[in-house]
C-alpha positions in Angstrom: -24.9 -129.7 -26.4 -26.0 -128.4 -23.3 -28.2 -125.3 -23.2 -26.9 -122.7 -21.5 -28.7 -121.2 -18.9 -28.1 -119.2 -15.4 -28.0 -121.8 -13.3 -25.0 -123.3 -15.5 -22.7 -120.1 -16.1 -19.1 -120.6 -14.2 -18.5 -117.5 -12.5 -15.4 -116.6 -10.6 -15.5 -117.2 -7.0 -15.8 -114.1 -4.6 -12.4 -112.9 -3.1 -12.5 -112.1 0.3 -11.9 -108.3 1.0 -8.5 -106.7 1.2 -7.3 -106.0 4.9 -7.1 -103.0 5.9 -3.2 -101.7 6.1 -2.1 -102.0 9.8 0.3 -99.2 9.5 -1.3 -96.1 7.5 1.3 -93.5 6.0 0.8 -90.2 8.0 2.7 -86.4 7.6 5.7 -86.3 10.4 3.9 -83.1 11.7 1.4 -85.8 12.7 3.2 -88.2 14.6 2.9 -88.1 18.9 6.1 -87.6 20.5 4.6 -88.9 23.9 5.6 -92.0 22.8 9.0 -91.5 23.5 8.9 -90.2 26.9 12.8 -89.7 28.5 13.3 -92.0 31.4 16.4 -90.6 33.4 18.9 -92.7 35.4 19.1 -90.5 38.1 23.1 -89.6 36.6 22.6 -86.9 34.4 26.2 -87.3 32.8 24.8 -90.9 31.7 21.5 -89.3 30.4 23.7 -86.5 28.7 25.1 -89.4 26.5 22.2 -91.2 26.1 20.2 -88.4 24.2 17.9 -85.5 24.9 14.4 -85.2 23.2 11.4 -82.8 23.5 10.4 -85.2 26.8 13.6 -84.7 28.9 17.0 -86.7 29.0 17.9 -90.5 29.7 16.4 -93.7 28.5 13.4 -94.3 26.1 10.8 -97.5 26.7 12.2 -100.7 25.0 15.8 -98.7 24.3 18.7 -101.6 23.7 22.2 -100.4 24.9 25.2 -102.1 24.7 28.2 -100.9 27.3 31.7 -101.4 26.3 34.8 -101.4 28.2 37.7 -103.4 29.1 37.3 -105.3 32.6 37.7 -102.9 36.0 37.0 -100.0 34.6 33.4 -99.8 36.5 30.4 -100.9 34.1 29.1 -103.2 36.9 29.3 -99.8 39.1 28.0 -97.6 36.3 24.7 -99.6 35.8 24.1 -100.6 39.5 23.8 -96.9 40.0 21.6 -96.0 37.4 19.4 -99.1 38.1 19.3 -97.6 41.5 18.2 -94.5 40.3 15.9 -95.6 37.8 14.0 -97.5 39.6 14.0 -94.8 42.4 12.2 -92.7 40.3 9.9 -95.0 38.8 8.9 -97.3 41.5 9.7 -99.8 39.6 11.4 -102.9 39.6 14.6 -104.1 37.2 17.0 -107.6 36.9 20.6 -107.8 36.9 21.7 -111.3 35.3 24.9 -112.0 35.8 26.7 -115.1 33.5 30.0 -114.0 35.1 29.5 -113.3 38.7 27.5 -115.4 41.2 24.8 -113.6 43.1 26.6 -112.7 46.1 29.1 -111.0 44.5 26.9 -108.4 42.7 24.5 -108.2 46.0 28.3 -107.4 47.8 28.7 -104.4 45.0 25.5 -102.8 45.9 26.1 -102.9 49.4 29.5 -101.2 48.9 28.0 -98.9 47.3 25.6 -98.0 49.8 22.8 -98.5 46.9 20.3 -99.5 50.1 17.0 -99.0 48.1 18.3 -101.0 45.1 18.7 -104.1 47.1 15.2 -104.2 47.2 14.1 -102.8 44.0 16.8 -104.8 42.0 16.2 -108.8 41.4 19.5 -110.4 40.5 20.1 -113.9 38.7 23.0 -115.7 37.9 22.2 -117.6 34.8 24.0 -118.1 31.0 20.6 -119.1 29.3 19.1 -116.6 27.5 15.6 -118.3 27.8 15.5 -118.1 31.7 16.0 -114.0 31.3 13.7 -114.3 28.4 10.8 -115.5 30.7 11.9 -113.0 33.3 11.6 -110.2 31.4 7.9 -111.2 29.9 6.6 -111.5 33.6 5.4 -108.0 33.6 7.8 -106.9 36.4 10.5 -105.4 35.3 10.9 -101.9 33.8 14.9 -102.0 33.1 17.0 -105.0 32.9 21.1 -105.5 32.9 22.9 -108.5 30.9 26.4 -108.9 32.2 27.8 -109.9 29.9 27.0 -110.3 26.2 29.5 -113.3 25.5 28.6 -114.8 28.7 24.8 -116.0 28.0 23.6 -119.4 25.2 21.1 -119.6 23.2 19.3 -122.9 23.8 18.0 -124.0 19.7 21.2 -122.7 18.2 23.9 -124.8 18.3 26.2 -121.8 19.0 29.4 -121.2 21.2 28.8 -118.8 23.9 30.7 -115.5 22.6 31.2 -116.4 19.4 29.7 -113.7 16.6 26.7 -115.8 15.7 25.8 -116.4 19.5 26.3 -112.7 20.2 23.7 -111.7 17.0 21.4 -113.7 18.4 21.5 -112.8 22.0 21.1 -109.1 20.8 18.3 -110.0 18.3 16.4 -111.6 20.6 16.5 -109.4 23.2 16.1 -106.1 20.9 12.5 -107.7 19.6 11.6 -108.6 23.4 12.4 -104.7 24.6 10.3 -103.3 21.5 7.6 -105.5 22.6 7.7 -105.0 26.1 8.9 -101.5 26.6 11.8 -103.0 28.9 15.3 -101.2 29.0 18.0 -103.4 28.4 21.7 -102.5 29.1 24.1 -105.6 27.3 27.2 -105.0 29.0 30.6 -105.9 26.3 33.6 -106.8 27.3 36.8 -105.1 25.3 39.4 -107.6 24.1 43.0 -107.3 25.0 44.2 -104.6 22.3 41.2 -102.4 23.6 38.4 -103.2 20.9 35.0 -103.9 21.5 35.0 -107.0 18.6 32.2 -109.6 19.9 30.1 -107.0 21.1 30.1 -105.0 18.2 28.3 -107.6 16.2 25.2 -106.6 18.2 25.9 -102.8 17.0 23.3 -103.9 14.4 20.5 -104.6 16.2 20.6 -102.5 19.3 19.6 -98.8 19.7 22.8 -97.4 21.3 26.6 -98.3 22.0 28.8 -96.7 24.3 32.0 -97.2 25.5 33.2 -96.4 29.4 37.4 -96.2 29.6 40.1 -94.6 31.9 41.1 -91.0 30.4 44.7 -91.0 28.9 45.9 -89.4 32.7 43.7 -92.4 34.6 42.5 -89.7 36.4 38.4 -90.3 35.1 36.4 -92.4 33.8 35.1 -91.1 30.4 31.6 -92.3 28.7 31.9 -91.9 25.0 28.7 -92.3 22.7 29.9 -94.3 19.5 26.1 -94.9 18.2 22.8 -93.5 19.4 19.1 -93.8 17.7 17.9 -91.7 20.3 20.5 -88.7 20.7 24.0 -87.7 19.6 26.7 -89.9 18.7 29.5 -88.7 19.9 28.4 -86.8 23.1 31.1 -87.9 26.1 30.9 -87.9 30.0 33.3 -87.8 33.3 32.8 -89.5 36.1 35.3 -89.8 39.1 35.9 -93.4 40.9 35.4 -93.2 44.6 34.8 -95.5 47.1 31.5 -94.6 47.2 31.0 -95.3 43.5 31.3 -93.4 40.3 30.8 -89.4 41.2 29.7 -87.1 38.1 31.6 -84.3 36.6 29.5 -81.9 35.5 31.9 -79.2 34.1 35.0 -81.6 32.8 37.0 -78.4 31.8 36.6 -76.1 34.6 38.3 -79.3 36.5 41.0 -79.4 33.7 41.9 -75.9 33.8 42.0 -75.3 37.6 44.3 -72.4 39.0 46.4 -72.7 35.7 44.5 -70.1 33.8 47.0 -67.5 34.7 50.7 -67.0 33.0 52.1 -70.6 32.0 55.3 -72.0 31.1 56.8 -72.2 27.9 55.5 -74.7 26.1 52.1 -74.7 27.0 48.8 -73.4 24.4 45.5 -73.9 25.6 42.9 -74.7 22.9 39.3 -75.9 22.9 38.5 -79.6 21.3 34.6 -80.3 19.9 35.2 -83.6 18.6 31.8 -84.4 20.6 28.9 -82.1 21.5 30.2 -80.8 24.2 33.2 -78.5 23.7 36.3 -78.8 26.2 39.5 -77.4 27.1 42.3 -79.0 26.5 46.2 -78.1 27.5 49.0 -79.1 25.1 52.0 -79.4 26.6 55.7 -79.1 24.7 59.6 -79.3 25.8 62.6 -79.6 23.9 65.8 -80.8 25.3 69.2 -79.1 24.7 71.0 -81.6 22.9 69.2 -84.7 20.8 69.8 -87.8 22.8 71.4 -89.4 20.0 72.4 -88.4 15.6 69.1 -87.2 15.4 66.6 -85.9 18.0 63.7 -88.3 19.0 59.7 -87.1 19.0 57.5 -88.7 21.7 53.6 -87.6 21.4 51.1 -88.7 24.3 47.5 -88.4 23.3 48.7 -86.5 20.0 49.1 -88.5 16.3 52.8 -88.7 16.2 53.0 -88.7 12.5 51.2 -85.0 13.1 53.7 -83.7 15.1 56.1 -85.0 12.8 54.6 -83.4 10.0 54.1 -80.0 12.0 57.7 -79.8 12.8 58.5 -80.0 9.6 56.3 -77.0 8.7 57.5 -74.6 11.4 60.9 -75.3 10.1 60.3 -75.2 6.2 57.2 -72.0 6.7 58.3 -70.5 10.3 62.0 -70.9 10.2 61.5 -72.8 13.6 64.0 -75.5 13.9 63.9 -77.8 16.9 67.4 -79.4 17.6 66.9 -81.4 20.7 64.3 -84.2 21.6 60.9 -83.0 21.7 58.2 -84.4 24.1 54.5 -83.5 23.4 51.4 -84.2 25.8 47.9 -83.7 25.5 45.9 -82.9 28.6 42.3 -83.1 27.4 40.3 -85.7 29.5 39.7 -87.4 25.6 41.3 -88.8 22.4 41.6 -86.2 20.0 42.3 -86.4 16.8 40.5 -83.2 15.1 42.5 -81.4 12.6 42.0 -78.0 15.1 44.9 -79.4 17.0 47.3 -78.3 15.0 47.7 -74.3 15.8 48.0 -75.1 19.5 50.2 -77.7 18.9 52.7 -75.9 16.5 52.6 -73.2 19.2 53.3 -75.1 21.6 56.8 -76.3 19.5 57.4 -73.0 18.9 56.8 -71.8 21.9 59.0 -74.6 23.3 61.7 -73.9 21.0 62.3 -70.3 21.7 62.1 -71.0 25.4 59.7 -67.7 25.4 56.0 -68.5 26.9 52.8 -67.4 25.1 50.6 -64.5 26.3 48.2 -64.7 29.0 44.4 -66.0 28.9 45.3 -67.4 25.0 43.3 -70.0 23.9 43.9 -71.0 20.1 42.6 -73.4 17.5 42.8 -74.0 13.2 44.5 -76.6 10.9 47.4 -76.0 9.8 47.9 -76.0 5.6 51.5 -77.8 4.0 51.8 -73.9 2.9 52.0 -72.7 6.7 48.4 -71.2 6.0 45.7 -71.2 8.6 42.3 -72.8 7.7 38.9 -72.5 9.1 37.7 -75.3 11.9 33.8 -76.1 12.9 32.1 -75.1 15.7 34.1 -71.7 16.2 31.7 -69.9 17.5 31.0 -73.0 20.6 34.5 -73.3 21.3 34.9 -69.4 21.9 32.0 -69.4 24.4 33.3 -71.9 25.7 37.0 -70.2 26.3 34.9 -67.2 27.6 32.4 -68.9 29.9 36.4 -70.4 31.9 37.8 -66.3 31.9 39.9 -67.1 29.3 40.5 -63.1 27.2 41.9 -63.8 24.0 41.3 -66.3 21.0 43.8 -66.9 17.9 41.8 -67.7 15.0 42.1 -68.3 11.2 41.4 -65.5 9.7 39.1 -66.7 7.2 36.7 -67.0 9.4 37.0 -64.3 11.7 34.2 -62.2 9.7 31.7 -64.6 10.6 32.5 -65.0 14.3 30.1 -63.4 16.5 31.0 -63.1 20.3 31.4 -60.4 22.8 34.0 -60.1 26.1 36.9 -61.9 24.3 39.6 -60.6 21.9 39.5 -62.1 18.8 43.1 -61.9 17.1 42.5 -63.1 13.2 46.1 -64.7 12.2 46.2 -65.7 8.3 49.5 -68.1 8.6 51.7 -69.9 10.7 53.9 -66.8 11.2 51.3 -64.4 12.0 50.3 -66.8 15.0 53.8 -67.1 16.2 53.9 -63.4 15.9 50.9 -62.4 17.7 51.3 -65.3 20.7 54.8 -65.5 21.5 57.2 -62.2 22.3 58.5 -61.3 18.8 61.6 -60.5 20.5 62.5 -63.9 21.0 65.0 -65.6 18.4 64.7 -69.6 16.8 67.5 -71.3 17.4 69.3 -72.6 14.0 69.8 -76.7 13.7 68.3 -80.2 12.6 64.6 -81.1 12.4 63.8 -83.8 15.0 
């Protein structure tokens, strides 16, 4: 047997030392917020979507957005002006590729625009390989970049149809690891399919930072910027803009423009309430008329902007709670500037029935809001206390509100008039005096 000595024990080898952790946990209070410095577009509507932090609003470095819309409805226009003003205030430079235009045709845009300095500052390209922007973007020279449009541009090692959902993931993929890496804006512009919907470019919802959706307003009056996701600010913040021939002008107060000169005494049939579906709260005018006689056995309901299956359901509890039968066909409108769909709808909108059927108007400078229980009840809504300032800040003197809540509200220089039920807001809107006609429910 071999002696054992020193020189012949086995020893394990040596393991080289553990790295170091690249990314060290740290308390939040710790963490820079320089880092995410705003970037604004030059339209501050735009930067009111795209979020607010402690730096200012707008754009943050390497920020992926995709824009939604159906075609016409002025994304090009939208993003050739804040390119324009972006790069304004930078000095910097940014790239519009186009896979659905040629070059002239975007160049022709900026010109009709009068975007003079942008013809300079903006490069264009007119390309559907991804790779060719790719290599673009990691020359250095660009600070913001446009991709119009998502379904339009290949991927060249993925055996993928252009548009298609896989193509689309990678597109956004690819380009959401390039603007964390280079700090580079990107703006993927989606186009909306026939019924409306984003589809393709929602697959990319995933990967990018922000999505948001530019559309004509029920009246086609505006253009309306609605925030559907946002890493960098609220989600469902909206903004106006006005088509010109000059380009898209901002509208910076949206319901001083809805309520106009029609603040004093209204028709029957109209309520005035205060929507804050998104951030910002607005004014909104419901509308209501009742014919005479139903056009046919049994009246007809026809709701724009308004669920129909709400109205059908309110009517039934003004009848069966209120004793306010509508016998004729009723006709409903929502003038709002948005969608709505919050349940604070429904006291305006029952007043405006009721309203409608006793032919009676409701009081001067009203604004109203609350849901509406099966039981005729009132219930509490959110953001009370914004919507009144709101109402307020317009001249607007009086505010129905579930009662519930009225405790809790504190405002000065507007009337708060607590109502508990269905009834009590009839009551204390419409002139008491005033008798429901008897018949059938639409």
């Amino acid at each position: 047997m071999e002696p054992v000595t020193p020189s012949t024990v086995r020893t394990a080898p040596k393991l080289p030392p553990s790295p170091a952790p690249r990314h060290l946990p740290e308390p939040l209070s710790g963490v820079p917020l320089d880092a995410l410095p705003r970037r604004p577009s030059g339209l501050a509507e735009l930067d009111r979507v795209l979020g607010q932090g402690p730096l200012g609003h707008g754009l943050v470095a390497g920020q992926v957005v995709v824009l939604g819309g159906e075609p016409g409805v002025g994304k090009s226009t939208l993003l050739l002006q804040a390119l324009a003003g972006l790069t304004a205030a930078e000095r910097s430079r940014a790239l519009y590729a186009t896979g659905e235009e040629s070059r002239a045709q975007v160049a022709g845009r900026a010109r009709r625009l009068g975007l003079d300095g942008a013809l300079e500052r903006v490069d264009v390209v007119d390309t559907c390989q991804l790779e060719e922007v790719i290599d673009s973007l990691r020359s250095g020279r660009y600070a913001a970049a446009v991709l119009d449009s998502l379904q339009t541009f290949r991927v060249a090692d993925v055996e993928a149809e252009a548009g298609s959902v896989r193509a689309v993931k990678l597109v956004a993929e690819r380009l959401t690891h390039l603007a964390k890496e280079t700090g580079v804006v990107l703006w993927l512009v989606g186009q909306a399919t026939k019924d409306g919907r984003l589809a393709g470019p929602m697959a990319a919802a995933h990967f990018v930072d922000t999505v948001v959706w530019f559309e004509r307003d029920p009246s086609g009056a505006y253009r309306v910027l609605h925030g559907l996701k946002n890493r960098f600010g609220p989600e469902q913040e909206v903004a106006f803009f006005e088509m010109r021939e000059e380009g898209l002008a901002e509208i910076a107060d949206p319901s001083a423009r809805i309520v106009g000169a029609r603040l004093g005494p209204r028709p029957s049939g109209s309520v005035w309430t205060v929507v804050a579906e998104q951030d910002r709260p607005l004014i909104a005018e419901v509308q209501a008329f009742e014919t005479p006689e139903p056009s046919g056995s049994s009246g007809r309901c026809v709701a724009s902007g308004i669920d129909s299956g709400r109205l059908t359901l309110l009517l039934g509890i003004l009848e069966r709670r209120a004793g306010v039968a509508l016998v004729g066909d009723v006709f409903v409108d929502l003038d709002a500037g948005v969608r709505v769909t919050e349940r604070a709808l429904d006291l305006p909108l029952a007043l405006a029935l009721g309203s409608a059927a006793r032919d009676v108007p409701l009081l001067p400078g009203l604004v109203a809001f609350g849901k509406v229980a099966l039981t005729g009840e009132l219930r509490a809504v959110p953001r009370t206390e914004a919507r009144i300032a709101e109402a307020q800040r317009l001249g607007f003197t009086r505010a129905l509100v579930p009662s519930e809540q009225a405790d809790r509200i504190e405002v000065e220089g507007i009337e708060l008039v607590p109502v508990a039920t269905l009834v009590d807001a009839l009551d204390g809107a419409i002139d008491d005096s005033s008798q429901a006609p008897s018949g059938s429910l639409c």
